[in-house]
Every structure is written in structure tokens, then in C-alpha cells.
RODO-2510 file (C-alpha; in nm, 4 decimals, decimal comma):
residues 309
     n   res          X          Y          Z
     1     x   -10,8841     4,0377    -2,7087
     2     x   -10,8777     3,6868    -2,8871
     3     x   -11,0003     3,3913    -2,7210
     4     x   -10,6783     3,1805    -2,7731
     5     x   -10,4537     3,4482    -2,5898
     6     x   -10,3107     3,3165    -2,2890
     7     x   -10,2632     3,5998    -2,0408
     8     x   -10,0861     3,4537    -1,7957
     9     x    -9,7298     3,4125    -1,9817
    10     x    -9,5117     3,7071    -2,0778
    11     x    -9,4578     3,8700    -2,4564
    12     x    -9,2060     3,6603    -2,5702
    13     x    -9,0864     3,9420    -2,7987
    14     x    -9,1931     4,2245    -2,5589
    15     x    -8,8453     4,4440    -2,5068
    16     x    -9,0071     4,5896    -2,1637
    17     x    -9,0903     4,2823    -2,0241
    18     x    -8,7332     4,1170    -2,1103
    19     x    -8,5738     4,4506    -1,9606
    20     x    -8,7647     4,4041    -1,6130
    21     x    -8,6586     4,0698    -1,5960
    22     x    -8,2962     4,1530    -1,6480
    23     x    -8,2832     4,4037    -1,3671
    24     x    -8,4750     4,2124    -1,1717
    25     x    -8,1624     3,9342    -1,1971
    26     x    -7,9138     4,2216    -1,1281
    27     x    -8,1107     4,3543    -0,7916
    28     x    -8,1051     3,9603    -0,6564
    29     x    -7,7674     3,8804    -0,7776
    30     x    -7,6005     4,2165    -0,5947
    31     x    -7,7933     4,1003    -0,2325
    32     x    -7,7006     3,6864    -0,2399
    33     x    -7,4855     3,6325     0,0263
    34     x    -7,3723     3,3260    -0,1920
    35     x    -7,1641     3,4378    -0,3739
    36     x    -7,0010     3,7339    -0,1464
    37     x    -6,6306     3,7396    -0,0827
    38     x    -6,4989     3,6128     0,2172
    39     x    -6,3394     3,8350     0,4211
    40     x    -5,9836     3,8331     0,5552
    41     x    -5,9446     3,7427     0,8972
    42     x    -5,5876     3,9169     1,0751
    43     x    -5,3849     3,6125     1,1954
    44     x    -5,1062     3,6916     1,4674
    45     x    -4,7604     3,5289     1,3423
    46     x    -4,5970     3,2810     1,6051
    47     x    -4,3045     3,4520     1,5939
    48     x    -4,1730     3,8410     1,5316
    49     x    -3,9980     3,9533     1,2280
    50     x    -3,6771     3,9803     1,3527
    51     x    -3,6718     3,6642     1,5293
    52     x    -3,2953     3,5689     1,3441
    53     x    -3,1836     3,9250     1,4831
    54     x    -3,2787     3,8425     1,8661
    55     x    -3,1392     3,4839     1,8201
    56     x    -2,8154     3,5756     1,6217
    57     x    -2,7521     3,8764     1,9157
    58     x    -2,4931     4,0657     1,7002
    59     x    -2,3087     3,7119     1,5497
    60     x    -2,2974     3,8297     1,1407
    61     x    -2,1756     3,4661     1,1242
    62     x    -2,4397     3,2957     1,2897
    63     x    -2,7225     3,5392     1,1477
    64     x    -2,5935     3,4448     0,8002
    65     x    -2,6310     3,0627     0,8820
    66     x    -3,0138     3,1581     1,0635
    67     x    -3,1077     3,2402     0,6562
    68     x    -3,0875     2,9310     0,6439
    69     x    -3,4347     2,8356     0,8639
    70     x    -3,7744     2,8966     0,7684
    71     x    -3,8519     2,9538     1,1467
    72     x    -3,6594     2,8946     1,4858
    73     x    -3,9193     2,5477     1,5225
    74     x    -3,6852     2,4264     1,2036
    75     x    -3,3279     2,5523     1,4331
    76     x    -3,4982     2,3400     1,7003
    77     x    -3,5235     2,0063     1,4847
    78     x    -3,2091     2,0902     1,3168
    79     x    -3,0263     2,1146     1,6562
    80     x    -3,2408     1,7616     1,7474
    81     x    -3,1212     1,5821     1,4813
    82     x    -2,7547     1,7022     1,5492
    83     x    -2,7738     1,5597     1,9219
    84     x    -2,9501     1,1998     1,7944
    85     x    -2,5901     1,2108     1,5691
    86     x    -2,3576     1,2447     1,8732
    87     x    -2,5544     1,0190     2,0793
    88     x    -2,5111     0,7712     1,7861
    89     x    -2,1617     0,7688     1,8084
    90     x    -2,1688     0,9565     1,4249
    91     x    -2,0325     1,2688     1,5099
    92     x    -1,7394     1,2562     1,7536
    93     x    -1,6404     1,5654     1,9827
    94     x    -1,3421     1,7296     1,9199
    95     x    -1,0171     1,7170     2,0871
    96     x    -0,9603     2,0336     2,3213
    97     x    -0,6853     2,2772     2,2506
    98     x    -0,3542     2,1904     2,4948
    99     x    -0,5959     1,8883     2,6689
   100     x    -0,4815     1,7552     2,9930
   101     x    -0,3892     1,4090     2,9696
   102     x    -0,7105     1,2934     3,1361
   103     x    -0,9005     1,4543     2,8659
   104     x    -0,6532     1,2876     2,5878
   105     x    -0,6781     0,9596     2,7299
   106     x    -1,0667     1,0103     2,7415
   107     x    -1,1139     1,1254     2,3957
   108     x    -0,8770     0,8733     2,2895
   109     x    -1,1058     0,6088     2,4423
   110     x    -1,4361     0,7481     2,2771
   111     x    -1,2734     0,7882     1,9823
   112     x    -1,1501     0,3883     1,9439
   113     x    -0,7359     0,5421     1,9444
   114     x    -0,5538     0,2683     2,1865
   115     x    -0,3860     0,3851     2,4976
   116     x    -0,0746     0,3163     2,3963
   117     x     0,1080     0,2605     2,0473
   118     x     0,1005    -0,0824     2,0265
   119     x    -0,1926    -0,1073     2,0925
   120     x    -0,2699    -0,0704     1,7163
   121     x    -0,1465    -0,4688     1,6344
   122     x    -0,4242    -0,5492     1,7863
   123     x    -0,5676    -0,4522     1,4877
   124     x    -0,3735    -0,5797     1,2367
   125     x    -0,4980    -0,7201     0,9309
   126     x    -0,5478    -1,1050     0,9361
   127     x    -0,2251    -1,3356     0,8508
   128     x    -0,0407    -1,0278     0,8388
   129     x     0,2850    -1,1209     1,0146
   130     x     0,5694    -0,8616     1,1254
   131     x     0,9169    -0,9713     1,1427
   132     x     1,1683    -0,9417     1,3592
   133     x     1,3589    -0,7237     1,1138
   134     x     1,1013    -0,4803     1,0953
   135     x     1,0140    -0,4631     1,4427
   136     x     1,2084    -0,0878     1,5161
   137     x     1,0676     0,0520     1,1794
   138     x     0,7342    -0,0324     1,2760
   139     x     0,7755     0,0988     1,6524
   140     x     0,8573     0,4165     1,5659
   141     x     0,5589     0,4645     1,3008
   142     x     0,3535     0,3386     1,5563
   143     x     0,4829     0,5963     1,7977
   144     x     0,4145     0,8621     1,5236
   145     x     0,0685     0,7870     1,4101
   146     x    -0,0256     0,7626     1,7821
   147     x     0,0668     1,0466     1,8608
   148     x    -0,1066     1,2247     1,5911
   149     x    -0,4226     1,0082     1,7530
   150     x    -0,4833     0,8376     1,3874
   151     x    -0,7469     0,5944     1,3807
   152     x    -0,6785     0,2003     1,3921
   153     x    -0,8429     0,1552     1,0881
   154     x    -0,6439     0,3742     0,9210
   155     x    -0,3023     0,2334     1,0616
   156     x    -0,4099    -0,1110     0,9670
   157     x    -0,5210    -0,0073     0,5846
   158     x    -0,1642     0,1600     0,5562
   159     x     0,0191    -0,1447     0,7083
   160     x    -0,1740    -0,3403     0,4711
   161     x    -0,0397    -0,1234     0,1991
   162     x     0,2948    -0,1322     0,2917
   163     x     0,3400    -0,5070     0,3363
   164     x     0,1726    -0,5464    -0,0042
   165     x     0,4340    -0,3266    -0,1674
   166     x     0,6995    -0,4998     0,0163
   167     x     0,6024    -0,8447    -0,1403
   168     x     0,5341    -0,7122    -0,4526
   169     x     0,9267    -0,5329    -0,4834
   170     x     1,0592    -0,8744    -0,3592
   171     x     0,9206    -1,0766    -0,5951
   172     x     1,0083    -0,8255    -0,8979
   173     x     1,3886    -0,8267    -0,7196
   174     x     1,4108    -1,2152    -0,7431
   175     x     1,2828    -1,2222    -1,1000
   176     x     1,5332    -0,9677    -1,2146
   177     x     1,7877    -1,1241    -1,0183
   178     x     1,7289    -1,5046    -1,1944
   179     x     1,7602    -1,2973    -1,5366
   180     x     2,0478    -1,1300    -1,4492
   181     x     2,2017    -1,4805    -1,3046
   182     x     2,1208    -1,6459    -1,6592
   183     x     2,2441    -1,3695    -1,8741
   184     x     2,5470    -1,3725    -1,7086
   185     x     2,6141    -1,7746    -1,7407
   186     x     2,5379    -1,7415    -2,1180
   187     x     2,8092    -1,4830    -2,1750
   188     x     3,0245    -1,6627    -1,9771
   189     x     2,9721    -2,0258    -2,1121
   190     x     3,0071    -1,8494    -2,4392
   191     x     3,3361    -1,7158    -2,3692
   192     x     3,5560    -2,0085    -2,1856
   193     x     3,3011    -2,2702    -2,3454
   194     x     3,4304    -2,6203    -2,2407
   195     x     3,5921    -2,4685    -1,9715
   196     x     3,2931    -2,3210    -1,7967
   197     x     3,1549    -2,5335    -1,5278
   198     x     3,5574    -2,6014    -1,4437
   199     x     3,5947    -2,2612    -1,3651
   200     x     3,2826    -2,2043    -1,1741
   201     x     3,3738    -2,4881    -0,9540
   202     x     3,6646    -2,3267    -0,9312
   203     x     3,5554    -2,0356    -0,7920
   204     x     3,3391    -2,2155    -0,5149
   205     x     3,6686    -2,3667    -0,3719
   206     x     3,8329    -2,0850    -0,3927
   207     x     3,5473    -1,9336    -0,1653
   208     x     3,4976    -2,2297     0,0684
   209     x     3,8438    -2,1782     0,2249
   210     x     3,7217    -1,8194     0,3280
   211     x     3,6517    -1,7552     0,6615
   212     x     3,3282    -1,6513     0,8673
   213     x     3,2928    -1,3298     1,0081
   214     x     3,2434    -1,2113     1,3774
   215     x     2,9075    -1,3231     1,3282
   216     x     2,9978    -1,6831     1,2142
   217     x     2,8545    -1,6208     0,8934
   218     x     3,0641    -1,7272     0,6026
   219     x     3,2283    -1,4587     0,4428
   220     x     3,1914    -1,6589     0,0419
   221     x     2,8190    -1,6458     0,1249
   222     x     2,8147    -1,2373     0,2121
   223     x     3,0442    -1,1924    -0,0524
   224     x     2,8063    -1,3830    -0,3656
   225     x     2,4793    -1,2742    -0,2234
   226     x     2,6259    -0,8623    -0,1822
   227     x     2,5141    -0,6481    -0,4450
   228     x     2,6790    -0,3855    -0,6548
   229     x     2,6244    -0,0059    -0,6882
   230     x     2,3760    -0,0857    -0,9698
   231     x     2,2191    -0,3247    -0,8030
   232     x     2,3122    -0,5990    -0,9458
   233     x     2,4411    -0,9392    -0,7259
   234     x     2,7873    -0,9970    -0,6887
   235     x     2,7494    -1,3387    -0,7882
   236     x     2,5554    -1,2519    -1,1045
   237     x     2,8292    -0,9940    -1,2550
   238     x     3,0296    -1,1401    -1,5562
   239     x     3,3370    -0,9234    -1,4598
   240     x     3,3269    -1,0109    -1,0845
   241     x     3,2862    -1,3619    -1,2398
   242     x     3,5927    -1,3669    -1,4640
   243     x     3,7956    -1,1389    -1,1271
   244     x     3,6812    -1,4298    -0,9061
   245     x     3,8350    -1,7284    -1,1650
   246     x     4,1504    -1,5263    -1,2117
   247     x     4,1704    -1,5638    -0,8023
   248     x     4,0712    -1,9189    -0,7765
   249     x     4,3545    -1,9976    -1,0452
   250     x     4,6299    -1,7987    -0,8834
   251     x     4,5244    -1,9452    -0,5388
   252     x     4,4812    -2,2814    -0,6872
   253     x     4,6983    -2,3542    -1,0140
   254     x     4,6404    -2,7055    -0,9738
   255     x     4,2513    -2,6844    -1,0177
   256     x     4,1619    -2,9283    -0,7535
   257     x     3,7996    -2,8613    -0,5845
   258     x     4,0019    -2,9270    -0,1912
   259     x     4,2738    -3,1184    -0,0453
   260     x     4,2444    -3,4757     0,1700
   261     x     4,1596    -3,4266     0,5372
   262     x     4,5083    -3,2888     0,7149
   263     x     4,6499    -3,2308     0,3528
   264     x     4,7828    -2,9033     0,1970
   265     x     4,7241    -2,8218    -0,1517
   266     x     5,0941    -2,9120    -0,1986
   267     x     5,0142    -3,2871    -0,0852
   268     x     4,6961    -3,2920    -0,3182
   269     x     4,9194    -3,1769    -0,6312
   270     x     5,1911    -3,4249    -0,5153
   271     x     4,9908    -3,7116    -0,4501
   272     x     4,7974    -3,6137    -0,8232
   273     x     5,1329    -3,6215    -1,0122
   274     x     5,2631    -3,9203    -0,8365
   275     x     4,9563    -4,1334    -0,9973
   276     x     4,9408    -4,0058    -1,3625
   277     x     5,3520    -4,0527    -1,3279
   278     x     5,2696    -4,4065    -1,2223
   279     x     5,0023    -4,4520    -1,5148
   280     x     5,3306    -4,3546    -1,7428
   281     x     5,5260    -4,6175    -1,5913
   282     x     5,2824    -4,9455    -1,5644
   283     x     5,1020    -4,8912    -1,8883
   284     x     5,3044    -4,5971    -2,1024
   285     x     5,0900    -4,6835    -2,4140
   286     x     4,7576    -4,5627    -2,2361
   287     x     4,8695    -4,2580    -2,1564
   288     x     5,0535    -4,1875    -2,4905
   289     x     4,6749    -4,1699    -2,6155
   290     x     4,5504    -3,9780    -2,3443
   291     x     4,6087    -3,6120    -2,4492
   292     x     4,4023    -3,4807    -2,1354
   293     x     4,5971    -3,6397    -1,9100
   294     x     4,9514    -3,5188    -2,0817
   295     x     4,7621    -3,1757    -2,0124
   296     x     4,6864    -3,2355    -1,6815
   297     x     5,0254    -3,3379    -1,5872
   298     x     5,1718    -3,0779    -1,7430
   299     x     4,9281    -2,8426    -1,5421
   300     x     5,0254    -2,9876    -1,1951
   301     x     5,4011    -2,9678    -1,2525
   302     x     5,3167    -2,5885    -1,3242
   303     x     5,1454    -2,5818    -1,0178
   304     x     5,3807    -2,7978    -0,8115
   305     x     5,6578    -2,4902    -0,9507
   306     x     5,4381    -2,1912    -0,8266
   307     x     5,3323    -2,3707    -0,4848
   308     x     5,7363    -2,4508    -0,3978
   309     x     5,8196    -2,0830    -0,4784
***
């Protein structure tokens, strides 16, 4: 054996030695408890299998919605979080099938729904104003809404609505109507030209001798503000226009606007004549030139003629 051999350390290249070691590894690694698996330890469940079954007790309906839970500790905060919603005021109970009126009048008190149907202009929206006209419309929607137990807001919003609408068509009405008023004056001034504003006078002193009704309202002002089938005002209707002149004529030939105080329309045509006939006799030459008035005396001896007979 060399002297330079060191005894001590294993053959590097020595295929026993290396096989020893290897087994050796295996034998240790096999016994650590380091590196064991754990075992599985048997852990009761809280609740049985067929805890959905027990709860649902023959209900397919309510097993069906139980599907929906993980466990019956997720029904419990479920159900919790429904009760915090009714004690909030969220979730309102529901009206009782053929309720007693002590049980309407209390639901209709938890539920904000006035006792009685007028109750709901209390909540009205602000400046809105109801008038007198619609006063018996608006008490029997009232009396309908309430007793279908619909909600103030609600009755408000649709008020709100309405009145809206209403202003809305009434100022669309107005603007047709001023359209419909000046087309009708430009057919007519083009028709009797000169003679235009003659005739519409004409016509308003032919309506001012008209009576009022029982009412004491005057029957020219019903007449000129009624409308026709198509809508259309009275006043603003060529053909009623030209009807009305043919009238005013008959009733007053003359064309005066109205006779003196205590006169007839007789006196007014007299007394006219009388001064144009004494124009004729102080200054004959003036009225010679004056082709109007020559017409205008010739119109009140017409009239005088259709007055006396």
C-alpha cells in the first residue's frame, strides 16, 4: 500500500461503494417521518344531506327555490336581510284579499294612500292650480285612482302630465286660430277691397243689437267665438263672414254703425238725408264735386224705401 493513500475517504470510482451509499439513502428516505403523508381526519358535516328535503316538507316549489342556498345558515341571513327591508319601510306588506275596512284604512296609512280622495291635492305639484271648470273631472279621477289605492306620487306625476298637455293644446289652438283669423281677412280684403273694413264694421252692429242669453251673456259674443264642425271659429270663416255682411246689409241698408239714443234706424237715415239734402241746397257746387256723397245719398234713399216698406 502507497504511502500517499488516504484510507479514510471512499473509491471515488468504486461501483460497490457508490451502490451502498445509494441504498443506504433509500432505507433513510422510506423511515423519515418528514416527508410522510398526512392523514385524513373524518370531519362530521353541520348539517345532513337532505337538509332542503326536511326544510322544503313536500313544497316542489319551495325545494326548487332551497337550490338556491349553499346551507340553511345562508336561508337564515337571506330571511335577515328580508326583515331589515320591511323594517326599513322598502318592502311594503301586501293588501289582504276582501280586507275589512280597518285593515284598508291601515294599509292605506302604511302605505302613504290618503284616507280619503282628496286627500291627494295635498300633494299636488307646486303652482299647479285647478280650476273651477275642472273641478268634477278631477273629482271623479280622484275617486278612481283612490280606490284602486294608487300612490300620491303617482297621481301627482299624472296630474302634472295632464296639465302640461292641456297648456301645450291651448297654446297650439290659439296659434292656429290667429292664422286662420289672418287668412281669412286677406281673402276677404282681397275680394270687397275698399269696402272691407266698412263691411266688417258692419257686421259688429249688426251683432251689437243681439240679445244676451239666459245667462246674460251676449249672444254676438257666443256666436263669433263658437266654432265650426272643423274646428274652425265662427268668426274666422270667410263664408260665415260674407253670410254675416249679407245680414248686416239687409238689416241695415243704410250702413250706419247705430242710431242716436231713443232713435230708430228710420230717424238715423232721416236725419242723414236731411243734412246731405241741406249741403245740396246751401252750397250745390260742393256737392256737385262730391261723388261719395251723391253715392251716399243715393244709398239712404234706398234704404229710407226698404225701411218704410
Amino acid at each position: 500500500m502507497p504511502d500517499d493513500v488516504d484510507v479514510s475517504a471512499p473509491e471515488k470510482d468504486n461501483p460497490a461503494t457508490e451502490t451502498v451509499a445509494v441504498e443506504t439513502a433509500a432505507v433513510e428516505t422510506a423511515d423519515s417521518p418528514v416527508d410522510a403523508p398526512a392523514e385524513e381526519k373524518a370531519v362530521a358535516p353541520d348539517w345532513p344531506e337532505d337538509w332542503r328535503d326536511k326544510l322544503a316538507k313536500g313544497d316542489e316549489k319551495a325545494r326548487k327555490r332551497l337550490d338556491r342556498f349553499q346551507s340553511p345558515a345562508d336561508v337564515l341571513r337571506s330571511w335577515q336581510k328580508l326583515e331589515k327591508r320591511m323594517s326599513s319601510g322598502e318592502v311594503k306588506a301586501k293588501l289582504p284579499d276582501n280586507a275589512t275596512d280597518e285593515q284598508l284604512a291601515a294599509w292605506r296609512k302604511d302605505n302613504g294612500i290618503p284616507e280619503k280622495p282628496d286627500g291627494y291635492l295635498d300633494a299636488l305639484p307646486k303652482g299647479l292650480v285647478i280650476g273651477d271648470e275642472d273641478k268634477p273631472l278631477l273629482e271623479g279621477y280622484l275617486a278612481r285612482v283612490h280606490g284602486k289605492n294608487v300612490s300620491p306620487e303617482v297621481v301627482a306625476e299624472t296630474l302634472d302630465w295632464y296639465y302640461a298637455q292641456q297648456e301645450e293644446t291651448i297654446a297650439a289652438q290659439a296659434a292656429a286660430d290667429k292664422e286662420q283669423e289672418q287668412a281669412a281677412a286677406d281673402a276677404l280684403r282681397a275680394e270687397w277691397g275698399g269696402e272691407y273694413r266698412a263691411n266688417i264694421n258692419s257686421i259688429k252692429a249688426f251683432l251689437s243689437s243681439a240679445p244676451a242669453d239666459d245667462n246674460g251673456k251676449p249672444l254676438a259674443d257666443l256666436l263669433m267665438g263658437a266654432r265650426l264642425a272643423d274646428g274652425t271659429p265662427f268668426g274666422s270663416n270667410p263664408a260665415a263672414l260674407r253670410w254675416m255682411a249679407r245680414l248686416a246689409s239687409e238689416a241695415n241698408p243704410a250702413g250706419f254703425v247705430s242710431p242716436g239714443v231713443g232713435a230708430s234706424q228710420a230717424d238715423s237715415v232721416a236725419a242723414e238725408i236731411a243734412k246731405i239734402e241741406g249741403i245740396m241746397r246751401s252750397d250745390r257746387n260742393a256737392y256737385n264735386k262730391d261723388t261719395k256723397m251723391q253715392e251716399r245719398l243715393r244709398v239712404l234713399y234706398a234704404a229710407e224705401e226698404k225701411l218704410k216698406g
